[in-house]
Structures are given as structure tokens and as C-alpha cells.
TORKOL-4160 file (C-alpha; in steps of 0.2 Angstrom, whole numbers, padded with zeros to 4 digits, m for minus):
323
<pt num="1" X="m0314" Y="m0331" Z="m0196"/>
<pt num="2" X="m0311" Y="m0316" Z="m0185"/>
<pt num="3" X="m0326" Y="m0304" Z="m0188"/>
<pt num="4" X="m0332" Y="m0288" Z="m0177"/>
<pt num="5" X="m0352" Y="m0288" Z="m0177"/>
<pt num="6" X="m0363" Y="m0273" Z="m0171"/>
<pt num="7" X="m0378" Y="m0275" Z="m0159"/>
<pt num="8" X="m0390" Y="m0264" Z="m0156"/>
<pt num="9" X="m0406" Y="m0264" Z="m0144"/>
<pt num="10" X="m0418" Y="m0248" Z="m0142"/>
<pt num="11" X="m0435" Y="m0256" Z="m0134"/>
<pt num="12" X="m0439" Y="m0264" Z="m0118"/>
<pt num="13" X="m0427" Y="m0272" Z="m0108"/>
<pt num="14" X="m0411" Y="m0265" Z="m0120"/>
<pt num="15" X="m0398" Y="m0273" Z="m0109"/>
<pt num="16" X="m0403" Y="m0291" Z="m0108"/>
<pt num="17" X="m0408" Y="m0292" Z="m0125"/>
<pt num="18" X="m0390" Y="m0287" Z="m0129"/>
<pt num="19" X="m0384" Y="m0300" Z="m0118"/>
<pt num="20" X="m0395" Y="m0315" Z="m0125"/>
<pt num="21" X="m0392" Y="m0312" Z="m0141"/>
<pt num="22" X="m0373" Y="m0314" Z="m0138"/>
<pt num="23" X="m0378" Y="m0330" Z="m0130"/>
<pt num="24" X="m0388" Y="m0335" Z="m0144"/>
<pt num="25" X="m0372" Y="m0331" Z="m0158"/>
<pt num="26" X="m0362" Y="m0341" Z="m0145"/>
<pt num="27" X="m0377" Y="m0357" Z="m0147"/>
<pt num="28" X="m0374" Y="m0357" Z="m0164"/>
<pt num="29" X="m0354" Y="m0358" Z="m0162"/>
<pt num="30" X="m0346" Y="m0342" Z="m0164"/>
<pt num="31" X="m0331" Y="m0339" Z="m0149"/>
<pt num="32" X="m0334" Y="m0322" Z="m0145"/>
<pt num="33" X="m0317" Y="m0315" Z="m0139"/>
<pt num="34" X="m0320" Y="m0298" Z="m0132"/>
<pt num="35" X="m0336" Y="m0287" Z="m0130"/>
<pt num="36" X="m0334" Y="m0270" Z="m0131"/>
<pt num="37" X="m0341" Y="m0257" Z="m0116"/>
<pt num="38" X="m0359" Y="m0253" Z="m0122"/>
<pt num="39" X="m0362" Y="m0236" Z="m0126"/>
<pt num="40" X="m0382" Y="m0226" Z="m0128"/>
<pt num="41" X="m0384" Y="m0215" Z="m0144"/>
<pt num="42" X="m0400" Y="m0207" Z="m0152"/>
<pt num="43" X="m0412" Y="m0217" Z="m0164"/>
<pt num="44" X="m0407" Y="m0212" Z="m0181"/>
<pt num="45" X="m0425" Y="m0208" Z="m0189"/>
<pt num="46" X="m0430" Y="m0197" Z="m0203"/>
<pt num="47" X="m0441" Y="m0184" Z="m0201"/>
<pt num="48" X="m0457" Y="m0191" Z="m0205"/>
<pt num="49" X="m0455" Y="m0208" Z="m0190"/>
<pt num="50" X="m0467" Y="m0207" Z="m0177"/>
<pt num="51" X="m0461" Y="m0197" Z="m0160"/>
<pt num="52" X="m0465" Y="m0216" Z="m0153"/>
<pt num="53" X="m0450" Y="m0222" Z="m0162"/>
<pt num="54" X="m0439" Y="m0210" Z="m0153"/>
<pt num="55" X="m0432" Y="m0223" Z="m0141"/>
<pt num="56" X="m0411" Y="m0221" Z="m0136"/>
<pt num="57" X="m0401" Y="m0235" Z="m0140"/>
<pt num="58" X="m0388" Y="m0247" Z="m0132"/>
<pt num="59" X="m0375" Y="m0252" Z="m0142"/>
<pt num="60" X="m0360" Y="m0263" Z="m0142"/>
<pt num="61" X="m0345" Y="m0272" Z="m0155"/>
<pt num="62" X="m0343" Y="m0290" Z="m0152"/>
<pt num="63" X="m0327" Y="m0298" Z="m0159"/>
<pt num="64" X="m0329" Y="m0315" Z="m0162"/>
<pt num="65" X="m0322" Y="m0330" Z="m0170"/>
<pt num="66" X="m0334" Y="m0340" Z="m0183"/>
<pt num="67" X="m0338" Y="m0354" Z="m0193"/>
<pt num="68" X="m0351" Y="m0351" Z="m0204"/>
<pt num="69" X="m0349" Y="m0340" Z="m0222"/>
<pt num="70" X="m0354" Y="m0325" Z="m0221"/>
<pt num="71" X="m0372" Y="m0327" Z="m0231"/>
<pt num="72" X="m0375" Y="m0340" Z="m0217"/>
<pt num="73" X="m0371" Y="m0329" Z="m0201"/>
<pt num="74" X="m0381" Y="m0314" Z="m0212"/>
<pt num="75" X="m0397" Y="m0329" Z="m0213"/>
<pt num="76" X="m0395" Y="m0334" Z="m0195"/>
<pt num="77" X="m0394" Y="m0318" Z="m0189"/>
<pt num="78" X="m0410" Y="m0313" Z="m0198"/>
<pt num="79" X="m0417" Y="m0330" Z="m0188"/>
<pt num="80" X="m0412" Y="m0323" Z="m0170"/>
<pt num="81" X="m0418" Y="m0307" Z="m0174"/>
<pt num="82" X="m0434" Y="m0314" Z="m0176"/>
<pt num="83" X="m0435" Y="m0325" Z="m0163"/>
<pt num="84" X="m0431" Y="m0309" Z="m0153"/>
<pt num="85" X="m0449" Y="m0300" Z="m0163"/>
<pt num="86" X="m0443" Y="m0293" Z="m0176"/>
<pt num="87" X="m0452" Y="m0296" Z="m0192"/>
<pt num="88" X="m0452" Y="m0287" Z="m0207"/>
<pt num="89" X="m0456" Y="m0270" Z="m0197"/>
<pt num="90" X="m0450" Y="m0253" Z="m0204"/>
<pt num="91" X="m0432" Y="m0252" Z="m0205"/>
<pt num="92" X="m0431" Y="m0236" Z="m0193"/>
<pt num="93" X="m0444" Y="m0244" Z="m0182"/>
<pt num="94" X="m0439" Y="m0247" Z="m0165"/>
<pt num="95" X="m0433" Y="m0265" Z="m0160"/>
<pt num="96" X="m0427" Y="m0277" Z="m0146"/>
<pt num="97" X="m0410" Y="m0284" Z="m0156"/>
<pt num="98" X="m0405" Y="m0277" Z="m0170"/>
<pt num="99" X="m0385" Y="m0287" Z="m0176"/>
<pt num="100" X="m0374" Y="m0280" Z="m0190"/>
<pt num="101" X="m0359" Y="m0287" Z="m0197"/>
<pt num="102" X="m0347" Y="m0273" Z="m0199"/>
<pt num="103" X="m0330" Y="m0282" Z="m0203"/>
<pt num="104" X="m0327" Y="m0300" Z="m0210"/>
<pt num="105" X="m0308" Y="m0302" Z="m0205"/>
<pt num="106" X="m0297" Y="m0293" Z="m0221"/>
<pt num="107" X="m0311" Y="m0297" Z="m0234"/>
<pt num="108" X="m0320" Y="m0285" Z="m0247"/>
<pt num="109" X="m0336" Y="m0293" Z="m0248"/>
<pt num="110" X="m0352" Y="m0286" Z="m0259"/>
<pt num="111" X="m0366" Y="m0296" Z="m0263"/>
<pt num="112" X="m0386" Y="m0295" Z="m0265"/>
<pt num="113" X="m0389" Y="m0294" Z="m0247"/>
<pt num="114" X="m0370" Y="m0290" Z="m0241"/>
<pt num="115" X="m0358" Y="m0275" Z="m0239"/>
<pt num="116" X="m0343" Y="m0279" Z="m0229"/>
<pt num="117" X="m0335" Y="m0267" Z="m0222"/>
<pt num="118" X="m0352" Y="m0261" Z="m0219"/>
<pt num="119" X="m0356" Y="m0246" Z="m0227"/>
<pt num="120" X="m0361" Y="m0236" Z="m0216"/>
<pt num="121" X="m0346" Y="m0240" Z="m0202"/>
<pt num="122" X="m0336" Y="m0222" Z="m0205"/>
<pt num="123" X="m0350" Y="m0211" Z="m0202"/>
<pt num="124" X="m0359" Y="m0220" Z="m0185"/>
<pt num="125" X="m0351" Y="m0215" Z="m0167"/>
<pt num="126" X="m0362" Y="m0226" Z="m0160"/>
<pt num="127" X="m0352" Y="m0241" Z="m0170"/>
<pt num="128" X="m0334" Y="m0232" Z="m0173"/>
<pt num="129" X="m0334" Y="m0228" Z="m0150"/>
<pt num="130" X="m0336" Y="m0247" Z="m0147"/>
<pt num="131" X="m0325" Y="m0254" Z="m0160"/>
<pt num="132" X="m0312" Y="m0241" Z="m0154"/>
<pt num="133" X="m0312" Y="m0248" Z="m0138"/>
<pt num="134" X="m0308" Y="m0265" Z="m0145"/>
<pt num="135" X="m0296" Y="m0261" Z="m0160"/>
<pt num="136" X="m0292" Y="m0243" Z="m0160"/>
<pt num="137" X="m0276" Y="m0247" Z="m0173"/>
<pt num="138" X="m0288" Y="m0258" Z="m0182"/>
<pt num="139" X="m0289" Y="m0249" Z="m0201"/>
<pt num="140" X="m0305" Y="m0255" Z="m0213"/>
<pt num="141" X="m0302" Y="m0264" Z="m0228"/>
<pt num="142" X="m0304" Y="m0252" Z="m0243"/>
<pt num="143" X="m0305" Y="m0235" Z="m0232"/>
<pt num="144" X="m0285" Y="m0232" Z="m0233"/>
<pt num="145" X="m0273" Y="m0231" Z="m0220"/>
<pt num="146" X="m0283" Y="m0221" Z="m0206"/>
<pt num="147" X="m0289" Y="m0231" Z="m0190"/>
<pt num="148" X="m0302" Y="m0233" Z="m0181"/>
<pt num="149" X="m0299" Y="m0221" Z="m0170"/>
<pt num="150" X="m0294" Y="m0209" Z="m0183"/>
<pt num="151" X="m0310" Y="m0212" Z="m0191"/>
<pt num="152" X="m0319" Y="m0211" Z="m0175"/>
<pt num="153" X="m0310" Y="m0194" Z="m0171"/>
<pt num="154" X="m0316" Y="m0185" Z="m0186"/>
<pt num="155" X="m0333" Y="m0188" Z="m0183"/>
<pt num="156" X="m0341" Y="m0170" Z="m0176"/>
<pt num="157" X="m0351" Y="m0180" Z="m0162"/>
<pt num="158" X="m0340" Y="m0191" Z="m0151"/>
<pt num="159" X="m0348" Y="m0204" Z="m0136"/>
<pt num="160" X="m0337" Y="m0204" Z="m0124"/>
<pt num="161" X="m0334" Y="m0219" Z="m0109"/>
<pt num="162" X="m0336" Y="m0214" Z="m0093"/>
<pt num="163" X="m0324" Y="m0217" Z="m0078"/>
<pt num="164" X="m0331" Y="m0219" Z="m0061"/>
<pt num="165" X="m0319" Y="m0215" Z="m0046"/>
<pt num="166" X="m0317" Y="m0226" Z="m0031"/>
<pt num="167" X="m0301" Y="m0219" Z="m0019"/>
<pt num="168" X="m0298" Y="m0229" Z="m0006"/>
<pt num="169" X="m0286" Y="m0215" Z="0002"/>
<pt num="170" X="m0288" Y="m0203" Z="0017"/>
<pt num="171" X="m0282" Y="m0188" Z="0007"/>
<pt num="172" X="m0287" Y="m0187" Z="m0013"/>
<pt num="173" X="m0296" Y="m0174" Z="m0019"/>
<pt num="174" X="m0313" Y="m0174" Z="m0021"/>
<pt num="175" X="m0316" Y="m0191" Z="m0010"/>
<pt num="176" X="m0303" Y="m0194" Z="0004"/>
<pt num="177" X="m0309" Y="m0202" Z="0016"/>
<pt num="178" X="m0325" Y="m0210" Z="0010"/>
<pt num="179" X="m0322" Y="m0226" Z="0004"/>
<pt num="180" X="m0309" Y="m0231" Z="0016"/>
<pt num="181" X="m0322" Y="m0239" Z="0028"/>
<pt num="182" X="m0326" Y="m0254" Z="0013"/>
<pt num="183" X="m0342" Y="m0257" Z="0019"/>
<pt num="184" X="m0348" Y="m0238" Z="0008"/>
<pt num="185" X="m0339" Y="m0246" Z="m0007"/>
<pt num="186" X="m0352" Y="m0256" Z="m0013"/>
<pt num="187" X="m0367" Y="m0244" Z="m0014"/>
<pt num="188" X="m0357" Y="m0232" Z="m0023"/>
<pt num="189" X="m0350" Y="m0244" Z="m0036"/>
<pt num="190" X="m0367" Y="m0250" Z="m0035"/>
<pt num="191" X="m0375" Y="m0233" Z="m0040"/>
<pt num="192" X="m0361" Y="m0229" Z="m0053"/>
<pt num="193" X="m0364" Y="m0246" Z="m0062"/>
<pt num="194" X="m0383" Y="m0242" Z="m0061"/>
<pt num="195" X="m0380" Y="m0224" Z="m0070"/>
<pt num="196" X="m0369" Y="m0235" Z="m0084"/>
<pt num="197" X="m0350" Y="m0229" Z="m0083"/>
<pt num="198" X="m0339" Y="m0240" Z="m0093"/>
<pt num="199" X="m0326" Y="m0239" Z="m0084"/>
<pt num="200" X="m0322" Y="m0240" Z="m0062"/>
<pt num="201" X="m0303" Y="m0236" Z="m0055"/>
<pt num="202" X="m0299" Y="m0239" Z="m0040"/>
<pt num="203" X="m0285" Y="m0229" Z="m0034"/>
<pt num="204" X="m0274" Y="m0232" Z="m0014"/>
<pt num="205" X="m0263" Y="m0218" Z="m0017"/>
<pt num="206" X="m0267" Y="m0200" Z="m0018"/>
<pt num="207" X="m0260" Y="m0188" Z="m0032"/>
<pt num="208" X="m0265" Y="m0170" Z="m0025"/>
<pt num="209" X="m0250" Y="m0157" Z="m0020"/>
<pt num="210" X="m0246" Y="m0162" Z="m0002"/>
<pt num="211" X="m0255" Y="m0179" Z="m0001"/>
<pt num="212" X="m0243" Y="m0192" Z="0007"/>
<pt num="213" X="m0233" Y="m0204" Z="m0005"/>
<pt num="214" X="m0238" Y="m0220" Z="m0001"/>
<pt num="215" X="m0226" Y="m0236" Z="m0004"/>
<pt num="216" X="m0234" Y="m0250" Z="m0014"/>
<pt num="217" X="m0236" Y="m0264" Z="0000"/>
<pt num="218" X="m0248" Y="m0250" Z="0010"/>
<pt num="219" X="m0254" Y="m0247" Z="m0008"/>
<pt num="220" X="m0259" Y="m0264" Z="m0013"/>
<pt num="221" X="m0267" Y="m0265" Z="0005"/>
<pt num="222" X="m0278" Y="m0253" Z="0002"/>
<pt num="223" X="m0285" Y="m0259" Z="m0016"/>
<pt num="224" X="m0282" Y="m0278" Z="m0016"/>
<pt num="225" X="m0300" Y="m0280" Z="m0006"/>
<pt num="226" X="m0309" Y="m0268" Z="m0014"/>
<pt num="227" X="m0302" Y="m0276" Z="m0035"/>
<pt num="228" X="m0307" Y="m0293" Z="m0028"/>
<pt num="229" X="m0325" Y="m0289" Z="m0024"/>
<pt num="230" X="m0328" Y="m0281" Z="m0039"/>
<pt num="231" X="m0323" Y="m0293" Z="m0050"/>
<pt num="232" X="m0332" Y="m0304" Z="m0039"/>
<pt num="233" X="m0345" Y="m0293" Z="m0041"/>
<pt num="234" X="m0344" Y="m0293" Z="m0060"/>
<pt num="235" X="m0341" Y="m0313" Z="m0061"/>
<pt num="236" X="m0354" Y="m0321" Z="m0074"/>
<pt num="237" X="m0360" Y="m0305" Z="m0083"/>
<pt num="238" X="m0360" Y="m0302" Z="m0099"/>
<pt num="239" X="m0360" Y="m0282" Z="m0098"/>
<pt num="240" X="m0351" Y="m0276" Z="m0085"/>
<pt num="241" X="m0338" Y="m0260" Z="m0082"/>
<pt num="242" X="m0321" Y="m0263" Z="m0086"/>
<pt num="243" X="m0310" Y="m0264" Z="m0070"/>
<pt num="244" X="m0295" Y="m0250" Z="m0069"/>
<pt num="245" X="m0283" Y="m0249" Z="m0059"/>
<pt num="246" X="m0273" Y="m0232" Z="m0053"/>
<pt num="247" X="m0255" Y="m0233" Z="m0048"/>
<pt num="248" X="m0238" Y="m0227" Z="m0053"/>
<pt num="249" X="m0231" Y="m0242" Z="m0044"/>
<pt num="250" X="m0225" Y="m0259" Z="m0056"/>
<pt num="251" X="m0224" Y="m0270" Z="m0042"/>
<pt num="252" X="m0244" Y="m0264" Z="m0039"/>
<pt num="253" X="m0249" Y="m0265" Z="m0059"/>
<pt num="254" X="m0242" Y="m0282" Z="m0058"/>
<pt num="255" X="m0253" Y="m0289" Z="m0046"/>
<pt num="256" X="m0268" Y="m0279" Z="m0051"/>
<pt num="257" X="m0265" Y="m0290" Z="m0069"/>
<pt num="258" X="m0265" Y="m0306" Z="m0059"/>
<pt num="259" X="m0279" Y="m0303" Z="m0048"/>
<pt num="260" X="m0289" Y="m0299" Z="m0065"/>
<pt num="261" X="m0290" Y="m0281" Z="m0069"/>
<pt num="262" X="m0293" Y="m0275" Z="m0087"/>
<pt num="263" X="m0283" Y="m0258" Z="m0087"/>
<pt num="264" X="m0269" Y="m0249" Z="m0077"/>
<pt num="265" X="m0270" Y="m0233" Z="m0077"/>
<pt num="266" X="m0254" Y="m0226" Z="m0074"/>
<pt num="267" X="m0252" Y="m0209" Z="m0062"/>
<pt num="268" X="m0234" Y="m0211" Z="m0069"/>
<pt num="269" X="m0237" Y="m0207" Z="m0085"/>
<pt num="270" X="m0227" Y="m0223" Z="m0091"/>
<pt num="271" X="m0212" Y="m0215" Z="m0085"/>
<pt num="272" X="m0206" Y="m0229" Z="m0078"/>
<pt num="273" X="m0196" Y="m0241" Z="m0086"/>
<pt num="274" X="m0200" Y="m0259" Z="m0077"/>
<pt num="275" X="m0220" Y="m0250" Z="m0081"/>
<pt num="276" X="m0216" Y="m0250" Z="m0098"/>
<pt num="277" X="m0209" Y="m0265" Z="m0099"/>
<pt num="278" X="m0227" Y="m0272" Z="m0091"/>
<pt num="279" X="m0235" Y="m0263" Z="m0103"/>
<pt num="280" X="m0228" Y="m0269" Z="m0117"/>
<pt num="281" X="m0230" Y="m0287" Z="m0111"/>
<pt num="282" X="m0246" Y="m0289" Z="m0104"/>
<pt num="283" X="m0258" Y="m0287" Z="m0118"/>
<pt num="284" X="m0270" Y="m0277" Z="m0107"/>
<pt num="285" X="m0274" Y="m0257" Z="m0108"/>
<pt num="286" X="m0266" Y="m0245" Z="m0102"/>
<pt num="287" X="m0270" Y="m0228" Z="m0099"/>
<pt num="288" X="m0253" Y="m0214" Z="m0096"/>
<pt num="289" X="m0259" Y="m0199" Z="m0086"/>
<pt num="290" X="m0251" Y="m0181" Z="m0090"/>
<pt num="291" X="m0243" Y="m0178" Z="m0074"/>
<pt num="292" X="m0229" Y="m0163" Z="m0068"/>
<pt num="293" X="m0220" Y="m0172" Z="m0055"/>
<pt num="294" X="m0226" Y="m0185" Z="m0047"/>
<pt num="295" X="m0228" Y="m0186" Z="m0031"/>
<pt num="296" X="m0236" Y="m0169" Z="m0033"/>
<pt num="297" X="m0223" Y="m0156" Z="m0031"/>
<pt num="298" X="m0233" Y="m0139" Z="m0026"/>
<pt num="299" X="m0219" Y="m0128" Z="m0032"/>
<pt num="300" X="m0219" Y="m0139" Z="m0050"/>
<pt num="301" X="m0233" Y="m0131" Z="m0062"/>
<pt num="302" X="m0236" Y="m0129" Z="m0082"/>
<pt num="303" X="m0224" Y="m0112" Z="m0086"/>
<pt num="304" X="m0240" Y="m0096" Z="m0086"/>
<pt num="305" X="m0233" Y="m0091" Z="m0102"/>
<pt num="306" X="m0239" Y="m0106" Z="m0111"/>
<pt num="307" X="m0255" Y="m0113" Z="m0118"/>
<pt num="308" X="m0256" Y="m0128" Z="m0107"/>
<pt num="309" X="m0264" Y="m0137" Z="m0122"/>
<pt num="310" X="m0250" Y="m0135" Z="m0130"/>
<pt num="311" X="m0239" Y="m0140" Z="m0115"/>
<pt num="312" X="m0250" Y="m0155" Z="m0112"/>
<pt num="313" X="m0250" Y="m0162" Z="m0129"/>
<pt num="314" X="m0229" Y="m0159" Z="m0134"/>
<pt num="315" X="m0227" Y="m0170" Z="m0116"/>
<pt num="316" X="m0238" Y="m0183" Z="m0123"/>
<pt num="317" X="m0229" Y="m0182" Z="m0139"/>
<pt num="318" X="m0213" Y="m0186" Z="m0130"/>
<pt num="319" X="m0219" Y="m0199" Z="m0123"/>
<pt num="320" X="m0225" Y="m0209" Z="m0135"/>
<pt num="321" X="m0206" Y="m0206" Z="m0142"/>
<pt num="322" X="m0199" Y="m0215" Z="m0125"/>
<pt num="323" X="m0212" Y="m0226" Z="m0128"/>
């Protein structure tokens, strides 16, 4: 059975505690299929908790494959959740695992000690950001047709997953220059991984008015090394960013998907019809940026007289049409 669990860890070391329970679901058989980025929110505590209690969370969505019932999974979860030092402590104390079961495949299920869909799964950011992530078309059995991320976008506080830059370019805007000497890569990936983005691009190919187009052999020159050592990097870890990969260039997406990357995001905009077709094929993420013209054209801008809200959101509109 396909079910998406919640974990949560708020004391001491928050990150491997995530990361061995997930090995410890995995020793009792489930298959987990994707993990989801981790994200930090608030305790949730009422007024009268102790301020010691007030300890941030790291949270993630596993979704996995499983063989027990979901009594079972609920009795061993209680078992790992114990073995990890939880027992029988306040339920808004703080705690080194804590591992929900928010959906169980299509079912409706209520029982003494089970609500699936969970109940509270609609009013939690720090559940509905993760499981967007993973299945943002994904609708909740018994909460109508709304999504995921529908749900997750009528929520008033939103966590958002942070993208950290890495432009091995001479000429981009904010870092040209920096990271073309590969040796700097690595303590600036090192320090944004540190500071917990979700997300790293890497990007051979400037976008700012004037910058050089760059064809996709010099392109993929420029990136290729860099993608490998990070996925080299990230090899055997559990929690890890997700690698993205900035081009407008098909025959560069392609290879990025080959050599292992998790999203392209597309300077383009998906304007492109052999990028579209890649898209649509390759089971992976993609991310279509708003764009004027690109290359940049300097003389090319958003018309003054309109809300460029406005104009940014009918030309996304039209694109999901093409699309």
C-alpha cells in the first residue's frame, strides 16, 4: 500500500534522528520512495507549556510502500518511537522522533486509535509544504476536489523552500565571476547546505540584459563538473538538497537528467518545444521561469502602464495553455 507519513524531531540532534527513523521504517520493510525536503516550523504548544518546551521543529513527508495494516505500522510506530525516548510524556512535550500517518493510499479509515487522512493534515504548513513537494496534485480523500497545494495555499502562514545560487558564469548578476575557479564551489555549497536550503541550481549561462548568450556545449562545460561533485557530494545521505539545474537549452536538460539532477529549471520558460517534450517525459520537476525575451533584450520590458503582477501572472496563464 502507498502511504505518506509525517516525521517530526524537535530535540537534540533533529536531523539524524529523522534520518534513522527512516532507516528504522525501512528494517521493518517499508520501500520508501521519495523523501520530501525538510522544512523547520514553531512547536505548537498551548499557553500553559513550559518556555523549555519551545524547541523549532524539522519536519519531512516520506512516501513509502508498506506491508503491514495500518493498526500494525500505527503499533510499530509507537515501538520506534520509543526506542528513540519517547514514553508516555506530554503530548506537546518536546521529542526526538515524533511519525504520523497522514494518508493510507485512497482509504477512509477511522478507528479507536486511527484517523486517516489525519485530521489535522489541512490546517499544518509544516505537513501540507513537504507533502506539496512530493504530490502537489495529490487531493485528500474526503476533503473534495482541492489539492494539496490548494489546501497548502489557503493556509495564512506558508514555509517556503529555499534556493541556493551557484553561477558558474563570468557575467550573472549578483555572482559573476566567483565560482568559475571550482576550487570556491565547495565551501559555498558547503555553507549554504549548512544554513539548510532545500534546493541548489547551478546555472553556466547568464540571463542579465547584455550578458553573452552562451551555446550549450560551452554551457554544459561549465556545469557538468560542478552537478557531478555535488551529487557526489550528496551520495549516501538521506537528507540532502535537491539538485536543480538552470538552462533554456534541451540538449543541456538532457544531460543534466542523465548525470542525475532532480529539477530543471528552465530560463526559457518552457517555451521550447523539444523542452516540453523533455518535460512531459522525464518524470522529474521542472521549474518555468517568467522571462521577456530571452537572451535578455534591454530594449524588451513589462509595458509601465500595467500592473506587473498582472502581466506576470496572464503570461503564466498562457503558458500552462501551450503547456
Amino acid at each position: 500500500m502507498r502511504v505518506y507519513l509525517g516525521l517530526g524531531s524537535n530535540l537534540g540532534d533533529r536531523r539524524e534522528h529523522l534520518s534513522r527513523a527512516i532507516d528504522a521504517l525501512e528494517a521493518d520493510g517499508a520501500t520508501v520512495a521519495r523523501v520530501s525536503p525538510v522544512v523547520e516550523s514553531p512547536a505548537l504548544l498551548p499557553d500553559s507549556a513550559p518556555s523549555e518546551w519551545n524547541l523549532p521543529y524539522l519536519n519531512l513527508v516520506l512516501e513509502c510502500t508498506v506491508r503491514r495494516t495500518p493498526e500494525q505500522l500505527r503499533a510499530r510506530i509507537d515501538e520506534i518511537q520509543r526506542d528513540f525516548g519517547r514514553h508516555g510524556a506530554s503530548r506537546w512535550s518536546p521529542r526526538p522522533i515524533d511519525i504520523d500517518i497522514l494518508l493510507w493510499g485512497r482509504e477512509r479509515i477511522e478507528t479507536e486509535r486511527l484517523t486517516i487522512p489525519h485530521r489535522d493534515l489541512t490546517r499544518r504548513s509544516f505537513v501540507l509544504a513537504p507533502l506539496a513537494a512530493l504530490a502537489p496534485r495529490l487531493t485528500i480523500p474526503g476533503r473534495g476536489e482541492r489539492t494539496v497545494l490548494d489546501w497548502s495555499m489557503a493556509l495564512d502562514q506558508h514555509i517556503p523552500l529555499w534556493m541556493g545560487i551557484v553561477n558558474v558564469t563570468p557575467d550573472s548578476f549578483s555572482d559573476g565571476g566567483r565560482f568559475v575557479d571550482r576550487e570556491r564551489v565547495e565551501p559555498h555549497v558547503a555553507a549554504m547546505d549548512d544554513a539548510g536550503v532545500h534546493i541548489l541550481d547551478v546555472g553556466g549561462e547568464s540571463t542579465r540584459p547584455g550578458a553573452t548568450p552562451v551555446d550549450p556545449a560551452t554551457e554544459w562545460s561549465r556545469v557538468r563538473p560542478v552537478l557531478k561533485r555535488l551529487i557526489e557530494r550528496s551520495a549516501g545521505r538521506r537528507l540532502r538538497p535537491l539538485l536543480s539545474l538552470d538552462t533554456r537549452h534541451s540538449e543541456v536538460a538532457e544531460k543534466g537528467l542523465a548525470l542525475g539532477v532532480d529539477i530543471i529549471n528552465d530560463v526559457g520558460g518552457l517555451t521550447s518545444p523539444a523542452m516540453v517534450a523533455l518535460a512531459r517525459d522525464s518524470g522529474r520537476d521542472w521549474v518555468a521561469m517568467h522571462h521577456v525575451t530571452v537572451p535578455a533584450d534591454p530594449e524588451a520590458t513589462l509595458p509601465v502602464d500595467h500592473d506587473p503582477y498582472d502581466g506576470v501572472e496572464q503570461w503564466l496563464r498562457r503558458r500552462m495553455e501551450a503547456w
